[in-house]
N, C-alpha and C positions, 0 to 999 in steps of 0.2 A: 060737343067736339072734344077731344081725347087729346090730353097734354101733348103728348107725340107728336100728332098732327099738326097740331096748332106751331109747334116749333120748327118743323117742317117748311110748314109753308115759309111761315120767317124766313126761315134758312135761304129759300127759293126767291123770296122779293128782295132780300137783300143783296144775293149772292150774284141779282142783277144790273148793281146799282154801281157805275162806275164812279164813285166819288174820286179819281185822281183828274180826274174832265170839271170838277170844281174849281176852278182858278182862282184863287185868292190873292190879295193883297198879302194878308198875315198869317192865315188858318188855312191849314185841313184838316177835319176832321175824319179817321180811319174807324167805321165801326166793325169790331174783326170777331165782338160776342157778340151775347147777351149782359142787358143790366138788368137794375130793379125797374119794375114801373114808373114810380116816384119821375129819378131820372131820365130815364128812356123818354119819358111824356114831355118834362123840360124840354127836351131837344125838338120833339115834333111840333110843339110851340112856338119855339124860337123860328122853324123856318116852314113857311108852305111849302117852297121848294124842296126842302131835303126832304119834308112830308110827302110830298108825290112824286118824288123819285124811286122811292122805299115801296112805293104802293100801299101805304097806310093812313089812315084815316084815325084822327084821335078817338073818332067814336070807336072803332074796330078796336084800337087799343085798349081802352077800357075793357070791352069785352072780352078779350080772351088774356087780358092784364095778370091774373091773380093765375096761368101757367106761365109766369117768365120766373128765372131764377139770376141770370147775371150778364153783363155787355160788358167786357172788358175793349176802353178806346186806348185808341195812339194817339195823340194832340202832334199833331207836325208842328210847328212853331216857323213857317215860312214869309219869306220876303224876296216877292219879285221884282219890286225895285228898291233898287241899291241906295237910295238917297232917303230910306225910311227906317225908322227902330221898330223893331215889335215893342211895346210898352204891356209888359205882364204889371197889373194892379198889384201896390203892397198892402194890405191889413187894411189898411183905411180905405181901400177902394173899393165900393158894393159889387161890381161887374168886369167880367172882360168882355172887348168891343171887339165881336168877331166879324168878318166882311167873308160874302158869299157871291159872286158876282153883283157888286157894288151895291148889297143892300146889306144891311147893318145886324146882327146877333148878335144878345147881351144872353150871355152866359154869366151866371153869378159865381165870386169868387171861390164861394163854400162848394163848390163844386167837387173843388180841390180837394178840399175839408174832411175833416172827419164826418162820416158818414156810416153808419152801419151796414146801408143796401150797396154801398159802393165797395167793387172786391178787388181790380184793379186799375189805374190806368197809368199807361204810359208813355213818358212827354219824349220830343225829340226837337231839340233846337236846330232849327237850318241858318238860322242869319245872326244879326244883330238885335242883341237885348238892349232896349235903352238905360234900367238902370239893375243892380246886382243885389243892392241892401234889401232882403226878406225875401229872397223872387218866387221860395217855393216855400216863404217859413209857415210850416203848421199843415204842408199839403200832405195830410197822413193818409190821402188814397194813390198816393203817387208809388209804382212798384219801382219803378226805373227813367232815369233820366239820362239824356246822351245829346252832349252839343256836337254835332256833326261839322258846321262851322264856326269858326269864331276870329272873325276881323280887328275888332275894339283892342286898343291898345290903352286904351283911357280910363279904364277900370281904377277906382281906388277903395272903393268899399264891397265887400264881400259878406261884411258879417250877416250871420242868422239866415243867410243864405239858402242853405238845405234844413235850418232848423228846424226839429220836431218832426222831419219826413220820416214817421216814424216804422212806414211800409215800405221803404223803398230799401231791396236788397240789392241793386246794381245804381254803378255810379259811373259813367266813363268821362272825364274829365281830362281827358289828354289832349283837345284839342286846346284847352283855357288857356289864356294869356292874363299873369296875374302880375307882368315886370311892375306894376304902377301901384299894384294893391299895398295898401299901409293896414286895412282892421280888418282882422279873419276872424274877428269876435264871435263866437258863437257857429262860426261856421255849419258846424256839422253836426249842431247840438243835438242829441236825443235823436239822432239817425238811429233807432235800438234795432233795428233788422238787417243792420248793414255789418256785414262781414268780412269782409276784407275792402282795403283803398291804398290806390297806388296814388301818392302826389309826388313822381319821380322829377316829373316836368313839371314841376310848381318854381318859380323864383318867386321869393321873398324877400329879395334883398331890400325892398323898402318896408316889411311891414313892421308894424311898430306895435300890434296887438294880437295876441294867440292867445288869451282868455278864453277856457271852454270850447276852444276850437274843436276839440273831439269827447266833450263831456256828457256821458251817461250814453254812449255808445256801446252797449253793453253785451253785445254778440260780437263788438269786432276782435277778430283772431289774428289778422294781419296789417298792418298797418308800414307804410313805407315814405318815412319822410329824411333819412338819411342824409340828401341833400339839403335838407334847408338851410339857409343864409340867416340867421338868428342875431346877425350885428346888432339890427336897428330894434330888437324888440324888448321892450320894458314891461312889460306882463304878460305871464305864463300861469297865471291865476286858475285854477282849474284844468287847467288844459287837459290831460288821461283822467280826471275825476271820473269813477265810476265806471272805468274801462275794464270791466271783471274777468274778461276772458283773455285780453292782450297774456301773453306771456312773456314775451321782452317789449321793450323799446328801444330802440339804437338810436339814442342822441349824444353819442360819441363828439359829432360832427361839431355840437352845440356853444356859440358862442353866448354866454349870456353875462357878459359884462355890465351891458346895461339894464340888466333884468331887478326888479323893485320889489315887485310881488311874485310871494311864490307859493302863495298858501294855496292849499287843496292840490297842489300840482299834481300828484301821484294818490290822491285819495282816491277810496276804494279800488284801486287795482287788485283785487285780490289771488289771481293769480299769480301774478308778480312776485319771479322767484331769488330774479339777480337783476342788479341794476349800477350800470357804472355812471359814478356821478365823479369818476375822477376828473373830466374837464370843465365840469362846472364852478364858474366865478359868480360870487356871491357879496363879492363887496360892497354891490349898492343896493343889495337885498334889505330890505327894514320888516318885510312881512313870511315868516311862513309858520303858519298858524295852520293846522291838518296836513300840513305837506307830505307827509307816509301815511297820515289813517287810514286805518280797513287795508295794509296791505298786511294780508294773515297769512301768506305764503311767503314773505321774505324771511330768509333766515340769516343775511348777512347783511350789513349795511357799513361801506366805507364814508367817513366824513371828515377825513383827515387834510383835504384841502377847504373843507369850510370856513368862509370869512364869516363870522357875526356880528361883527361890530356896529353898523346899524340896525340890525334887527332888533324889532321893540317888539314884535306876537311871535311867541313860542307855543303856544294853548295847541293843546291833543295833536302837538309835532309827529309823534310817535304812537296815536292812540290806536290799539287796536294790531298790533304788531306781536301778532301774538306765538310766531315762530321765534322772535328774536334771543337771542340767550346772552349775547352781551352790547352792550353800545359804547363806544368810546367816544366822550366830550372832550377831552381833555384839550381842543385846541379852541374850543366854544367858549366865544367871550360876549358875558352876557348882561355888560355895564347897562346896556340900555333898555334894557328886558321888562315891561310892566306886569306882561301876563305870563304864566307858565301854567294856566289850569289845564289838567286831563292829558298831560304831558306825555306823559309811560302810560297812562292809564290803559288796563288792560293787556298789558303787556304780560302774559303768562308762566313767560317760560324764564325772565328776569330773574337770576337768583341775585345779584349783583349790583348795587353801581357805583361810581364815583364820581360825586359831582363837589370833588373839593377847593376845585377852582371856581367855583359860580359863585358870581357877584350879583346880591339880587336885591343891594340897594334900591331901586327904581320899582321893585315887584308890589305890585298891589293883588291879585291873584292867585293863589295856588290850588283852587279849588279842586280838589280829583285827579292832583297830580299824579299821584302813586294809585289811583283807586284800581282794582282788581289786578295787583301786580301780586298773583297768588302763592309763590317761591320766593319772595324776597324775605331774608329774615332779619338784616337789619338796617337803616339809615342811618346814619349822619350827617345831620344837617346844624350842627355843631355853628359851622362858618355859615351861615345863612344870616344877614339882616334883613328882618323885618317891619322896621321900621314904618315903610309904608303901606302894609299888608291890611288887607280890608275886608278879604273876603278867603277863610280856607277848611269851608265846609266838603269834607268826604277823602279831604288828602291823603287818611289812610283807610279810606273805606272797604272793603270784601282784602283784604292781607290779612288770610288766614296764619300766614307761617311766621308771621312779624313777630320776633320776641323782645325786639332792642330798637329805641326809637329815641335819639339825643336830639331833645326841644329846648337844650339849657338855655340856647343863645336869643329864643325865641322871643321877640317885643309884639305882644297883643294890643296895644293901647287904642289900635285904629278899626279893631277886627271886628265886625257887625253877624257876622255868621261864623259858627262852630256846629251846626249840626253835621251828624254822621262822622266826625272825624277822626272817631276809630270803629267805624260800624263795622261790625264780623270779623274784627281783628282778633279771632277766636282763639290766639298762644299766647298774647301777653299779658302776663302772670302780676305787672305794675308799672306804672304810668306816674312820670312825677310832673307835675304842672304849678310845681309852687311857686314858679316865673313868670307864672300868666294872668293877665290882668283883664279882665271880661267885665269893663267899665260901659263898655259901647255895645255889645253883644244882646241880639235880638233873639238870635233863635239858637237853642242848645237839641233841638229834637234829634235822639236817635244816637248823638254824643257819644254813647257808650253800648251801643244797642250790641248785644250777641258779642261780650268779650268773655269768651266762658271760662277760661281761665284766671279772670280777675278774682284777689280773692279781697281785699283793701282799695280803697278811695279816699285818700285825704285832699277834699275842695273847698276845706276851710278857708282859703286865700280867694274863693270867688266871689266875686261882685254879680248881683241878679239882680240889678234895680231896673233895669232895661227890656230883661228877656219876658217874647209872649209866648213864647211854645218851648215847651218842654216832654211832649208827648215822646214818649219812647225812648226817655232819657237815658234810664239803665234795665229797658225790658230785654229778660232771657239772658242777664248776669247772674249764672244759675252757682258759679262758686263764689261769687260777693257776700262775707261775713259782716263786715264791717263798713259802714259809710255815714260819714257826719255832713249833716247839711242842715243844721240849726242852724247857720248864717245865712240862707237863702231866705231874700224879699221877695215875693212872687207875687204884691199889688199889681203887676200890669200880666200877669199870664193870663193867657186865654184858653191855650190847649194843655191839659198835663194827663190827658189819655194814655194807660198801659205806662205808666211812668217807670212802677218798678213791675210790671209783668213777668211774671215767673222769677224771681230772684228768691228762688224757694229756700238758702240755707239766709237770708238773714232775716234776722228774729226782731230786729229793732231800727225802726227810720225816726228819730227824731223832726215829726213837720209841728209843731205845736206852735209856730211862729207860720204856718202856711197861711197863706189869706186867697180861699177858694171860686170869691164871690164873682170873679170874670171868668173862671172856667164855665165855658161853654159845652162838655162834656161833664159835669159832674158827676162824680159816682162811677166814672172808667178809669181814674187815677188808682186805686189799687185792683183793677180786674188780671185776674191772673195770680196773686197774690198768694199768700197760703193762708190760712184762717187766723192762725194765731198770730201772724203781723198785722193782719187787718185789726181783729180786736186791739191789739197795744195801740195800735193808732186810732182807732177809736175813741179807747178811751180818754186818748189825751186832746 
């Protein structure tokens, strides 16, 4: 029998099958294609009856099974009597309990689910949902969902909601009633096919959480929450994370007095070309740590109402901002500041900054602050105390253009990492670190890796009783003449692979105090080398 045919017929036994004469309790189901077999055959399992109204027979099914290609349903979501919820199962529940003239269907939850034979289906709520927390999270064969009514005024949880519907491009939500909702957590999380949402008729005047509410939604273009009521909410964590196509956001409207966290808020927006954050209040903010990262279309950013004063995570604030050309801190007060790594990092177009007011007493961090800030040519960080700095491997790592770099004020005493921390800082010509104390210092790899215009090193002042890796310490310091490091202990190194790789104009490394015995690459500590350096160090 001839694919054709066989579809045909289908066409013909179904297109005879009045399923709206199905009176349910909770369900109807509308079958308006084809699916895969797999499913198709669940259904004809689940009911004799809907099996012989179809006029199919599971054995028939089998048989002409392998010409079906797809059934796209409507799931009605109905309740005829007014004094019952529909109970949609959440994540822990293996089944939904469907009723057919009063005999019972278990449809399994993964239905919903990811599935690869499933191409679409979609839901239509008629009545009352009993509860709102997960109702559809994870249902990525869902294309569209529409509550046609909506009674419940008792709603207080919404979160993960539509989370991870990752097929559905229509959303109509204008009947919702959300006066009571407090957690929109997650709401709309990883909705990635959802293009525009109006939430005009949303009040939120009670909610108190927007965490990721539209996080990694990453096709939406229009988004419309102008009105929300933003009194009562204390995190905004995520919230646009990874919203790549948005081009504005208008939260003009936005009261956020009480808002705590606000890290990731606007990360990855990358279109994102302007942004007014003039009515944002930030005074009981203590968190925003990635707040603008990956926005690589911003080319202005005002922060001249920012309060900082609780804020303790600043880390990769700005990472990835790579239109930006200037930033003004100057009203950023950063007493309470632990972290600042990856801060600017990557920040491209930076020729500039001033951060002569930071206070970074409190800073244990600064790992990658400046890293790929590739137009900056000089720092001062002069007024920086270090104090309790612990960690500030890569700070000035890929700053090709860096010529000038004030570390005088700099206290090492606590700092356990120093690799990379002038890796491809390919212009500075000299580097004074006679202030720095590398008593606690584990790893130096890469320290000086690609500073091609280095042409002297005096790190007679370093302590290396501590450090295990040293690989890449000064490979491809191709104008370094001169470097003294007979004071270096290297009993506990492990790696000193490519140490000096390619540092082809110097002629003489004093290691005659090296102790190689824990190098676990042997013999790649001068690879790259020139002949006649290898031999001096040989012989000695």
């Amino acid at each position: 029998m001839s694919s054709e045919n066989t579809d045909n017929r289908l066409k013909q036994n179904l297109s005879k099958t009045n399923f709206d004469n199905l009176k349910s309790d909770y369900f109807l189901i509308k079958i308006f294609d084809y699916t895969t077999k797999k499913k198709f055959l669940e259904i004809l399992k689940c009911s004799k009856k809907l099996q012989k109204r179809t006029n199919l027979n599971i054995n028939n099914y089998k048989k002409y099974s392998q010409y079906y290609s797809s059934i796209e349903l409507t799931l009605t979501l109905d309740n005829y009597k007014n004094d019952k919820f529909i109970n949609i199962p959440d994540l822990e529940t293996e089944y939904y309990h469907i009723y057919f003239d009063n005999s019972i269907i278990e449809i399994k939850r993964n239905y919903l689910n990811e599935n690869e034979n499933i191409k679409m289906i979609k839901i239509i709520i008629n009545h009352q949902v009993k509860s709102f927390k997960k109702l559809f999270s994870r249902c990525k064969c869902i294309s569209s969902i529409l509550f046609k009514k909506f009674y419940r005024i008792d709603i207080t949880d919404m979160s993960y909601m539509f989370s991870g519907c990752s097929s559905v491009k229509e959303l109509n939500l204008s009947n919702l009633i959300t006066d009571n909702v407090t957690n929109m957590n997650c709401m709309f999380f990883e909705c990635s096919s959802l293009k525009e949402l109006n939430l005009s008729n949303f009040n939120t005047n009670n909610v108190t959480d927007m965490s990721s509410m539209f996080s990694r939604c990453i096709s939406l273009e229009e988004l419309k929450i102008s009105n929300f009521n933003t009194n009562n909410v204390t995190t905004m964590r995520s919230m646009f994370d990874d919203c790549k196509k948005l081009k504005q956001i208008d939260i003009s409207n936005f009261n956020t007095n009480k808002i705590i966290n606000m890290s990731y808020m606007f990360s990855g927006c990358s279109s994102l070309k302007e942004l007014n954050l003039s009515n944002l209040i930030t005074d009981n903010a203590t968190n925003m740590n990635d707040m603008f990262c990956l926005c690589s279309s911003l080319k202005e950013i005002n922060l001249a109402n920012f309060n900082t004063n609780n804020v303790t995570n600043m880390s990769s604030m700005f990472n990835g901002c790579k239109l930006l050309k200037e930033i003004n801190l100057s009203n950023f007060n950063t007493n309470n500041v632990t972290d600042m790594s990856g801060m600017f990092s990557y920040c491209s177009l930076l020729k500039e900054i001033n951060l002569s007011n930071f206070n970074t007493n409190n800073v244990k961090d600064i790992s990658s602050m400046f890293c790929g800030c590739s137009l900056l040519k000089e720092i001062d960080l002069s007024n920086f105390n270090t104090y309790n700095l612990d960690n500030m491997c890569n700070i000035f790592s890929r700053c090709p253009s860096l010529i000038k770099v004030n570390l005088s004020s700099f206290n090492t005493n606590n700092v356990t990492n120093m690799s990379g921390i002038f890796n491809e800082c390919k212009s500075l010509k000299e580097i004074n670190l006679s202030n720095f104390n590398t008593n606690n210092v584990t790893d130096m790899s890469y320290m000086f890796h690609k500073c091609l215009s280095l042409e002297k090193l005096n790190l007679s002042n370093f302590n290396t009783n501590n450090v295990t890796n040293m690989s890449y310490m000064f490979s491809r310091c191709i104008s370094l003449k001169f470097l003294d490091i007979s004071n270096f202990n290297t009993n506990n190194v492990t790696n000193m692979s490519y140490m000096f790789n390619r540092c082809v104009l110097l002629k003489e490394v004093n290691v005659s105090n090296f102790n190689i015995n824990k190098d676990t690459n042997k013999g790649l500590m001068l690879d790259g080398c020139t002949e006649e350096l290898k031999n001096k160090i040989k012989k000695k």
